[in-house]
N, CA, C and O atoms as a Tinker XYZ file with bonds, in Angstrom:
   384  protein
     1  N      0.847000   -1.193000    0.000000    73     2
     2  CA     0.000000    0.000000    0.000000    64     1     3
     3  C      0.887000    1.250000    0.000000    63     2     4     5
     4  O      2.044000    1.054000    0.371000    81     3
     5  N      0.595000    2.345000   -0.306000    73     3     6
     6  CA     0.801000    3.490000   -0.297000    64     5     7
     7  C      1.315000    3.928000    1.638000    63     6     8     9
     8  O      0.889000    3.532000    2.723000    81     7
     9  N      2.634000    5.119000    1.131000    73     7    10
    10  CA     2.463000    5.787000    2.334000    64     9    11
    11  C      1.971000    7.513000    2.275000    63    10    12    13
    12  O      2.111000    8.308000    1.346000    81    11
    13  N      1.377000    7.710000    3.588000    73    11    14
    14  CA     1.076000    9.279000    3.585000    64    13    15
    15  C      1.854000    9.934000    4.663000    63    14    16    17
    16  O      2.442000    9.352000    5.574000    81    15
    17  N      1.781000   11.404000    4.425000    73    15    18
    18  CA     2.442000   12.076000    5.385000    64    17    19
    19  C      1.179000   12.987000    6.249000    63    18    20    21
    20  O      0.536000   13.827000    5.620000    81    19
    21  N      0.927000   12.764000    7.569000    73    19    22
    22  CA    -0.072000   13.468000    8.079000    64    21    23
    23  C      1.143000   14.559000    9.392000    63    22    24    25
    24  O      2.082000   14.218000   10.111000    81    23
    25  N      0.637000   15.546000    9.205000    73    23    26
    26  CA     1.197000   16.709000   10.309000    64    25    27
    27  C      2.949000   16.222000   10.080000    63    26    28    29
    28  O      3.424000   16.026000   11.199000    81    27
    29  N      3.759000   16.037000    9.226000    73    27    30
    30  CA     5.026000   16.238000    9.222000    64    29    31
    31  C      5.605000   14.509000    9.761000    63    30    32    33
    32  O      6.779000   14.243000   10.020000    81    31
    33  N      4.571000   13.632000    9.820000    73    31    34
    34  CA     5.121000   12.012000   10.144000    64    33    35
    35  C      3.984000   11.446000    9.373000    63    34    36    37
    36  O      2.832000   11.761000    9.077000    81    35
    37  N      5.323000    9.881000    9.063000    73    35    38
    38  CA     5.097000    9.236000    7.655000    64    37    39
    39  C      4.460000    8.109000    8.577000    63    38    40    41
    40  O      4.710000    7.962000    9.774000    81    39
    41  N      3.514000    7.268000    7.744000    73    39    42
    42  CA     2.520000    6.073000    7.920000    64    41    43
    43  C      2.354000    5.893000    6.515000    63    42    44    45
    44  O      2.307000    6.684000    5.574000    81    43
    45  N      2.236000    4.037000    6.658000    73    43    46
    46  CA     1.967000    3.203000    6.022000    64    45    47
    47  C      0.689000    3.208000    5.917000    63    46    48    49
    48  O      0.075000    2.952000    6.953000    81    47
    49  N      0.022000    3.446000    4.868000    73    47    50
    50  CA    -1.688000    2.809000    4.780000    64    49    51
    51  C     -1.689000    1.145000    4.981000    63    50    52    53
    52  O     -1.638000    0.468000    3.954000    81    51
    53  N     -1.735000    0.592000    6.050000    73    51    54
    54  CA    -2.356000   -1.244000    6.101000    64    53    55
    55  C     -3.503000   -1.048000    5.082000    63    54    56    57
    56  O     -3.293000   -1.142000    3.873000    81    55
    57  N     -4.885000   -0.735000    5.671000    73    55    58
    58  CA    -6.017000   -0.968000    5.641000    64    57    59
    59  C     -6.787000    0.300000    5.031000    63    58    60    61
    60  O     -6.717000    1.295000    5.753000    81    59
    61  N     -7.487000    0.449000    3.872000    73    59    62
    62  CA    -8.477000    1.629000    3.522000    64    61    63
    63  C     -9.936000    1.082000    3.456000    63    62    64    65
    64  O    -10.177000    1.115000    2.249000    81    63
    65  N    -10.840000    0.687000    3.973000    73    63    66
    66  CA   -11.796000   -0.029000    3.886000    64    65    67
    67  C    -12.548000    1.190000    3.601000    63    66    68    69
    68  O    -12.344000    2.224000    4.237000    81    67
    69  N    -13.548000    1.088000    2.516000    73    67    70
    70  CA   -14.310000    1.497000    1.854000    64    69    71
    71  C    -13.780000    2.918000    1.689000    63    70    72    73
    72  O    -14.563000    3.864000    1.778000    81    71
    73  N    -12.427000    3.112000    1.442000    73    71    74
    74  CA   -12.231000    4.724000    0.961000    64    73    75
    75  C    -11.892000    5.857000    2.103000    63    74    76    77
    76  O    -11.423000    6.967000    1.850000    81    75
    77  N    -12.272000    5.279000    3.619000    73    75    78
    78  CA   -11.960000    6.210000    4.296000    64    77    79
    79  C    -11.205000    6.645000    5.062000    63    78    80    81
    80  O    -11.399000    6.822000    6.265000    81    79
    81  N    -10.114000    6.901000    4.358000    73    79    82
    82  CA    -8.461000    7.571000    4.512000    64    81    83
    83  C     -8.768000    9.002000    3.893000    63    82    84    85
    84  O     -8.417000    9.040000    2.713000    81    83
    85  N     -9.205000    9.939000    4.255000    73    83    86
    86  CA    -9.150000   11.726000    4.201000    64    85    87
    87  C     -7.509000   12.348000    5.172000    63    86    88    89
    88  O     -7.411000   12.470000    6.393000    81    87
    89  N     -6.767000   12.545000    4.450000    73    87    90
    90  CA    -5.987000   12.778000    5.098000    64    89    91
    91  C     -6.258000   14.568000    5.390000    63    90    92    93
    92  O     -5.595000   14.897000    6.373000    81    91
    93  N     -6.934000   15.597000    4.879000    73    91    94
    94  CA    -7.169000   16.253000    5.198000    64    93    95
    95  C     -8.348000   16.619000    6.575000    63    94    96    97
    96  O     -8.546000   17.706000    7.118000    81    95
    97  N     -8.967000   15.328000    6.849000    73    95    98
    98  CA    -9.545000   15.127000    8.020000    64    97    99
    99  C     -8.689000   14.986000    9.218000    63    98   100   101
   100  O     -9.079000   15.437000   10.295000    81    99
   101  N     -7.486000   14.358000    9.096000    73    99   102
   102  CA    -6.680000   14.077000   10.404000    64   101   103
   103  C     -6.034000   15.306000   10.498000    63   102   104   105
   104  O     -6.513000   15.919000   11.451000    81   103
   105  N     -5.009000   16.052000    9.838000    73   103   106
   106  CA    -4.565000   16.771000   10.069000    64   105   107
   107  C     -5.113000   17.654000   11.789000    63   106   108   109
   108  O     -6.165000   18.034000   12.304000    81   107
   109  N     -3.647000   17.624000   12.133000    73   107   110
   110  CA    -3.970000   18.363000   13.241000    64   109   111
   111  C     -4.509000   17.390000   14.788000    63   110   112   113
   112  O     -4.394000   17.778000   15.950000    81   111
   113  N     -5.167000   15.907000   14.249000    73   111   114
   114  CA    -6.022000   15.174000   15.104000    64   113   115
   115  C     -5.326000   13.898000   15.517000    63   114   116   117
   116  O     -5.873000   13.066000   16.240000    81   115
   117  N     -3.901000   13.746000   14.956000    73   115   118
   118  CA    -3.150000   12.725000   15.582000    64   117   119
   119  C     -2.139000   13.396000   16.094000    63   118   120   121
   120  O     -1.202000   13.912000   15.484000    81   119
   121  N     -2.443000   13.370000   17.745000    73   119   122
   122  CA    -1.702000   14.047000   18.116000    64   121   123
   123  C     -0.070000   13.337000   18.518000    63   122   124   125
   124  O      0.457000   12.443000   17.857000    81   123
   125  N      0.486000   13.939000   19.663000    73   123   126
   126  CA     1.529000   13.466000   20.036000    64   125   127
   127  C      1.274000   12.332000   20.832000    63   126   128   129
   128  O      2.207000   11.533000   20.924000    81   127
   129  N     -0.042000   12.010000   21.581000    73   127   130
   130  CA    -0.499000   11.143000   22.248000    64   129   131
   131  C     -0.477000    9.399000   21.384000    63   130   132   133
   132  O     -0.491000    8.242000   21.805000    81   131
   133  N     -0.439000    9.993000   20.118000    73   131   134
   134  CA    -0.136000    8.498000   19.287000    64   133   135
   135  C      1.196000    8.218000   18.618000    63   134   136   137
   136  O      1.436000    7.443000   17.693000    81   135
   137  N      2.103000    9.110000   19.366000    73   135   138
   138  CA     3.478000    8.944000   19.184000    64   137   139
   139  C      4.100000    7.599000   19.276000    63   138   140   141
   140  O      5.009000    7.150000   18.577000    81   139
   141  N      3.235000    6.825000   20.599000    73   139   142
   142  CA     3.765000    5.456000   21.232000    64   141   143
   143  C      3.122000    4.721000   20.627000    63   142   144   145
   144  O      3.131000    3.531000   20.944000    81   143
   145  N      2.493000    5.092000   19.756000    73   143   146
   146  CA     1.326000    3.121000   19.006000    64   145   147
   147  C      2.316000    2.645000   18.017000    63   146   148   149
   148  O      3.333000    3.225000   17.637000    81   147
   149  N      1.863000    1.522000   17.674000    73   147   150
   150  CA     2.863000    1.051000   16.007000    64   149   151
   151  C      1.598000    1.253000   14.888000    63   150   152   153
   152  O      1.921000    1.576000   13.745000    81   151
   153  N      0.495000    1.109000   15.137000    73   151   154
   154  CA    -0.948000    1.544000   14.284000    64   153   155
   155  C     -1.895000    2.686000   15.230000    63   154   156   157
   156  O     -1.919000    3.005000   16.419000    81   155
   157  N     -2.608000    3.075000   14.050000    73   155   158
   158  CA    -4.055000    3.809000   14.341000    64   157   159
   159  C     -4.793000    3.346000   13.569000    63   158   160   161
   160  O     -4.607000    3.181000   12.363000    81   159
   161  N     -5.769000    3.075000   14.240000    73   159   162
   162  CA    -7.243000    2.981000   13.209000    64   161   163
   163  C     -8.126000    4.012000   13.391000    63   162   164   165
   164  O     -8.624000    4.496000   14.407000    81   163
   165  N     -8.225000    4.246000   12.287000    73   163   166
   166  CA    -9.361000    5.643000   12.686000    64   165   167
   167  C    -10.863000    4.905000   11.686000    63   166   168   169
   168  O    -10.773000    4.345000   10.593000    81   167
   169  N    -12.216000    5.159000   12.540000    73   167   170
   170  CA   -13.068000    4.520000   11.927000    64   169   171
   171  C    -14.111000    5.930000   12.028000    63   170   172   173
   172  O    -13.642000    6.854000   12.693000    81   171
   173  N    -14.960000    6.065000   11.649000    73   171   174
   174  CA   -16.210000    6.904000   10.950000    64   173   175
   175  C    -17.675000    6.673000   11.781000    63   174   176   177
   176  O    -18.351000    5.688000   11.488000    81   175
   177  N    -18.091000    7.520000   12.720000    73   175   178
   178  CA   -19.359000    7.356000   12.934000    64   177   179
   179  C    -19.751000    8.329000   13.195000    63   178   180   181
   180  O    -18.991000    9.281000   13.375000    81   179
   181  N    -21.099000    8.432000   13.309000    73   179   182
   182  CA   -22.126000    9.553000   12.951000    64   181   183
   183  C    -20.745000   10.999000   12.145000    63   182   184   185
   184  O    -20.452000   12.005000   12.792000    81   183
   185  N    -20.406000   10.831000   11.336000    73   183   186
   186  CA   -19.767000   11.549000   10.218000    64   185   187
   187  C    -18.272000   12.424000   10.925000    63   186   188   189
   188  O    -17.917000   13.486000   10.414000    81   187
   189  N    -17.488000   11.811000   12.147000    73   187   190
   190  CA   -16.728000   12.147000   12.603000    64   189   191
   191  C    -15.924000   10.849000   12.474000    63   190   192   193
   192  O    -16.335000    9.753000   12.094000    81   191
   193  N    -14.503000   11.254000   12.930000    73   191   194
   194  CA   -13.476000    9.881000   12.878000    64   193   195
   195  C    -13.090000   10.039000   14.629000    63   194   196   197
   196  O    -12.913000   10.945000   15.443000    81   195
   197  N    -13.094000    8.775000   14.595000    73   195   198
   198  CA   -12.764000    8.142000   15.925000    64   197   199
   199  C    -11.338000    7.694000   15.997000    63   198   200   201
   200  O    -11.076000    6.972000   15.035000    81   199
   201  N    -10.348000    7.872000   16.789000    73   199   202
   202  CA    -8.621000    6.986000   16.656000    64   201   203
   203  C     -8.458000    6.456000   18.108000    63   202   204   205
   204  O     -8.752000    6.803000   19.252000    81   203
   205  N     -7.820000    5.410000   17.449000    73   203   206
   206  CA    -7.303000    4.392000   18.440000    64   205   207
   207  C     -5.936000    3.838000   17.901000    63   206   208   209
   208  O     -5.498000    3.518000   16.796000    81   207
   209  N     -5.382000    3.877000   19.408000    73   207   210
   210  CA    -4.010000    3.285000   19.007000    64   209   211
   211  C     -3.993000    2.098000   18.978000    63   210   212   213
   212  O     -5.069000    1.504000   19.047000    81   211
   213  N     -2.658000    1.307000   18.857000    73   211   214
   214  CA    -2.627000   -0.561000   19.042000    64   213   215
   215  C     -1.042000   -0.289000   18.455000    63   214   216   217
   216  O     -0.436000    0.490000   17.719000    81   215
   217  N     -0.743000   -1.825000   19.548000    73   215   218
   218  CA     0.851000   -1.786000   19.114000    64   217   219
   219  C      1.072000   -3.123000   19.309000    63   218   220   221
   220  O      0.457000   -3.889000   20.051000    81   219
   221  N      2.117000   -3.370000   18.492000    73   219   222
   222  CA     2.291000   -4.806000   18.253000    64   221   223
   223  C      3.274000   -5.309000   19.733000    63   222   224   225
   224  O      3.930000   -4.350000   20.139000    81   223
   225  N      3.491000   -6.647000   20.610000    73   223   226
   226  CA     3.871000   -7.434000   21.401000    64   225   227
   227  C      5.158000   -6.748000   21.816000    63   226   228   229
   228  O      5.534000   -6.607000   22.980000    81   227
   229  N      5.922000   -6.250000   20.493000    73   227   230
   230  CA     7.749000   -6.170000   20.911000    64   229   231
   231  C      7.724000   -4.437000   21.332000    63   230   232   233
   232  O      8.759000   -3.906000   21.734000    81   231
   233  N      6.614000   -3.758000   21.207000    73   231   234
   234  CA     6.549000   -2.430000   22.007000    64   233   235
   235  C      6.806000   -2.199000   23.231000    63   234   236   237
   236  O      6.089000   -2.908000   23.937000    81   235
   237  N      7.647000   -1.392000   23.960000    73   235   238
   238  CA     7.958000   -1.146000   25.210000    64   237   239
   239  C      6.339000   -0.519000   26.299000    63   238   240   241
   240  O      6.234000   -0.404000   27.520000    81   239
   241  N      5.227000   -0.215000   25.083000    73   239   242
   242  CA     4.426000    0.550000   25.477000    64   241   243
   243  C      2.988000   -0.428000   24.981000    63   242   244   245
   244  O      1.994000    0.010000   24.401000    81   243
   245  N      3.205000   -1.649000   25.347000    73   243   246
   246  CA     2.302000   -2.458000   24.493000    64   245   247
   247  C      1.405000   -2.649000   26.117000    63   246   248   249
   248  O      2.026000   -2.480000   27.167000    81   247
   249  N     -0.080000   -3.010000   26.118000    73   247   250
   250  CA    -0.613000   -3.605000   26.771000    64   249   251
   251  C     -1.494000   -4.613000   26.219000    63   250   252   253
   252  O     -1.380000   -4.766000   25.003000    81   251
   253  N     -2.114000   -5.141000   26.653000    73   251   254
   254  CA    -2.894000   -6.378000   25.797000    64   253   255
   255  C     -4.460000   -6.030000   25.661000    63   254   256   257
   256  O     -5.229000   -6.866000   25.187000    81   255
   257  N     -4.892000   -4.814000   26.077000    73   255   258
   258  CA    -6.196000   -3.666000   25.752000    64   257   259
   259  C     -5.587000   -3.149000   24.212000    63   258   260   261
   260  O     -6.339000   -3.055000   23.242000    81   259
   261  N     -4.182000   -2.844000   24.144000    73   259   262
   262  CA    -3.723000   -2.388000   22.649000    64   261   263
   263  C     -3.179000   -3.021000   21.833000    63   262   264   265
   264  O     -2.384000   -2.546000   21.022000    81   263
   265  N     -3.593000   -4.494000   21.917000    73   263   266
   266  CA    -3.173000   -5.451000   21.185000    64   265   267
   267  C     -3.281000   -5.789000   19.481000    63   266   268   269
   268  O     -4.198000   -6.438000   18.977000    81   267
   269  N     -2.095000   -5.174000   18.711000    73   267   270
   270  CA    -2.424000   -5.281000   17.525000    64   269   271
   271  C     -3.135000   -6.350000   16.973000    63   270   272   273
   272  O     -3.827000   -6.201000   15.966000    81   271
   273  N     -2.999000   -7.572000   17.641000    73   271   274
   274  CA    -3.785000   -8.969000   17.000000    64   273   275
   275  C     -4.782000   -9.023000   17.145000    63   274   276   277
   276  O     -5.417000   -9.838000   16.476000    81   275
   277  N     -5.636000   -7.952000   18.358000    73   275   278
   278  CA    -7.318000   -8.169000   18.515000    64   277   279
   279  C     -7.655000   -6.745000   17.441000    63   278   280   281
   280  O     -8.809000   -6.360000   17.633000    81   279
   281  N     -7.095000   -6.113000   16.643000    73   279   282
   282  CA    -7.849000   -5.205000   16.111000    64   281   283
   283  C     -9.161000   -5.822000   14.794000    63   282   284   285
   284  O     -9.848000   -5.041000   14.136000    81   283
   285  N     -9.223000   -7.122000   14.695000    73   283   286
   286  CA   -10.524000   -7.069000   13.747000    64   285   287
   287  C    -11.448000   -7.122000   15.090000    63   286   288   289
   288  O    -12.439000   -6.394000   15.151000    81   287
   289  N    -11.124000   -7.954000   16.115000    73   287   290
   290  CA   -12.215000   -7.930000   17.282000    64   289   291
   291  C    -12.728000   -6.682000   17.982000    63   290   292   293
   292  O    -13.901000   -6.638000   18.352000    81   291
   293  N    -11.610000   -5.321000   18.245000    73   291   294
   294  CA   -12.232000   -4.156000   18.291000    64   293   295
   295  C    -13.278000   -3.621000   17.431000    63   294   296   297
   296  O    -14.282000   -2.952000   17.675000    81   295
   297  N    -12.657000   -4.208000   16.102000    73   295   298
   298  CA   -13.833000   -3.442000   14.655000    64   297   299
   299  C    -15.008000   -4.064000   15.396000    63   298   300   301
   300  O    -15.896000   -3.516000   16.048000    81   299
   301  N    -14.775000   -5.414000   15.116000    73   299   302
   302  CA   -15.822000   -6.008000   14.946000    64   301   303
   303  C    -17.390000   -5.820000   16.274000    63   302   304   305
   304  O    -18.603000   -5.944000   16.103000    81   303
   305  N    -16.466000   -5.446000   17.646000    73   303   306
   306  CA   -17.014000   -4.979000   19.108000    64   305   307
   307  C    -17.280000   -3.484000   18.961000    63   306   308   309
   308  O    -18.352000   -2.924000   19.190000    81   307
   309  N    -16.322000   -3.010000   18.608000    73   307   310
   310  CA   -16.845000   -1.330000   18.929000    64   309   311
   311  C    -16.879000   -0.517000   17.906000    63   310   312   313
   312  O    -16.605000    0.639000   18.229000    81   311
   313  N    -17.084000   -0.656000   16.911000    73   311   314
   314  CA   -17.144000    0.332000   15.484000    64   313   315
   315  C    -18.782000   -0.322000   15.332000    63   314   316   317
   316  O    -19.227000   -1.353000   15.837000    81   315
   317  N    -19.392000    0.566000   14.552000    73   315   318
   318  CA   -20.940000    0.561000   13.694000    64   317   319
   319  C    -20.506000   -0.860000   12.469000    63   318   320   321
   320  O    -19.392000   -1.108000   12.009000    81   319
   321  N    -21.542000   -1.437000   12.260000    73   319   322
   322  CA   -21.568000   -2.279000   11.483000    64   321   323
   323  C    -21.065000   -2.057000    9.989000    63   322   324   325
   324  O    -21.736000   -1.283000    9.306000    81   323
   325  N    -20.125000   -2.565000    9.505000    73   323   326
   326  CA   -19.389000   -2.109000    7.619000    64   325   327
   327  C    -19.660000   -0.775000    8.048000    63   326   328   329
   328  O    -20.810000   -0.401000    7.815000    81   327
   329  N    -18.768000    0.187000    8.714000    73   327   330
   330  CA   -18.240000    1.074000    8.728000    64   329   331
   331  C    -16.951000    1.678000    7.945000    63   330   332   333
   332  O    -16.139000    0.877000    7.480000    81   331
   333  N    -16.794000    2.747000    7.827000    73   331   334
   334  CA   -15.576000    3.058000    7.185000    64   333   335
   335  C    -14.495000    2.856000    8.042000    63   334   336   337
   336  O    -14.935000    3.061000    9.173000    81   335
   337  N    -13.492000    2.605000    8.094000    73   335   338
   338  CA   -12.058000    2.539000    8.434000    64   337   339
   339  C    -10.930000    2.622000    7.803000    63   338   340   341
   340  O    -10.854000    2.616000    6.574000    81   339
   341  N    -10.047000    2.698000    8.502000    73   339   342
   342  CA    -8.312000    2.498000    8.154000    64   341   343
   343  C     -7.373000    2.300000    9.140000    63   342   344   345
   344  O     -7.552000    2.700000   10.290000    81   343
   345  N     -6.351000    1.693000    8.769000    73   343   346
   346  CA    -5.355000    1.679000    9.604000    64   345   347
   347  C     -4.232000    2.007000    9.154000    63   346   348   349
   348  O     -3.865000    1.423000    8.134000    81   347
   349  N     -3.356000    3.008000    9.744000    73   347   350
   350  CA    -2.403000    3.428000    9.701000    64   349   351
   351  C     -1.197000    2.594000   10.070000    63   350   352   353
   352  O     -1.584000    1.867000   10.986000    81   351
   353  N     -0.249000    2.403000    9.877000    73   351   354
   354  CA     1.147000    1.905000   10.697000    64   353   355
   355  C      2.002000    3.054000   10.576000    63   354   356   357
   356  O      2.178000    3.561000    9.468000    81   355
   357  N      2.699000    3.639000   11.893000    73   355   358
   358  CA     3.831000    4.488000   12.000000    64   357   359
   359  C      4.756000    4.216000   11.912000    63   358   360   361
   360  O      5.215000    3.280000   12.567000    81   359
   361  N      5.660000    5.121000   10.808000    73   359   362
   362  CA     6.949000    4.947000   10.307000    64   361   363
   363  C      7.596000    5.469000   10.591000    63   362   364   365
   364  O      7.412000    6.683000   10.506000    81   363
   365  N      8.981000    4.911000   11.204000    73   363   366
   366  CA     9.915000    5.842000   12.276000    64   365   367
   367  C     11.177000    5.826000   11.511000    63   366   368   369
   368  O     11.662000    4.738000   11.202000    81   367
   369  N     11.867000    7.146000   11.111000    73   367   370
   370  CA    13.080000    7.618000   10.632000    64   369   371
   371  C     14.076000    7.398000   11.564000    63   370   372   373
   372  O     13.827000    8.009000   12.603000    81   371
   373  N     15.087000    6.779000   11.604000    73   371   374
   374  CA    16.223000    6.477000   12.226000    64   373   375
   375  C     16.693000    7.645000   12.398000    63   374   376   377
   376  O     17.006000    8.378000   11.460000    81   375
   377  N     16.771000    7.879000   13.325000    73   375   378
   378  CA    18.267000    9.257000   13.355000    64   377   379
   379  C     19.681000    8.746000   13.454000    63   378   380   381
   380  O     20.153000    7.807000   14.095000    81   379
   381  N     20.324000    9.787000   12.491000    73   379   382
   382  CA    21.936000    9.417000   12.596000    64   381   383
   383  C     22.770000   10.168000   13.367000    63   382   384
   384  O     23.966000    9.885000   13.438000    81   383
């Protein structure tokens, strides 16, 4: 998949389910608070986006509430039924 740049940091598109990746919608709305995830999913209800972090096992900042392996079970528990979504993965520049 494609990567985007939202507020000056790069992510991987995983997931665009039904189209709804607006990157002019996030701007500004991922904050520094999702500095520590390895994904976001941002999903669509009543015509606003919702974000959630999740990080995969080898994260220093992982808990098992942010468990990248239960994210179809979040969709599937707490998002509206065939809702829009996406998931992001954060891409981290090495410094030299």
């Amino acid at each position: 998949m494609a990567n985007v740049i939202i507020d000056g940091k790069e992510y991987e598109v995983v997931k665009n389910y039904r189209d709804a990746l607006d990157i002019a919608d996030l701007e500004g709305k991922i904050t520094e608070y999702f500095d520590n995830f390895d994904y976001i999913l941002g999903d669509y209800a009543y015509g606003k986006v919702r974000l959630k972090g999740f990080n995969e096992k080898g994260n220093k900042y992982y808990k098992p509430i942010n468990d990248y392996a239960k994210i179809a079970d979040y969709i599937k528990n707490n998002c509206a039924y065939d809702c829009r979504y996406f998931i992001l993965k954060r891409l981290v520049v090495e410094k030299k």
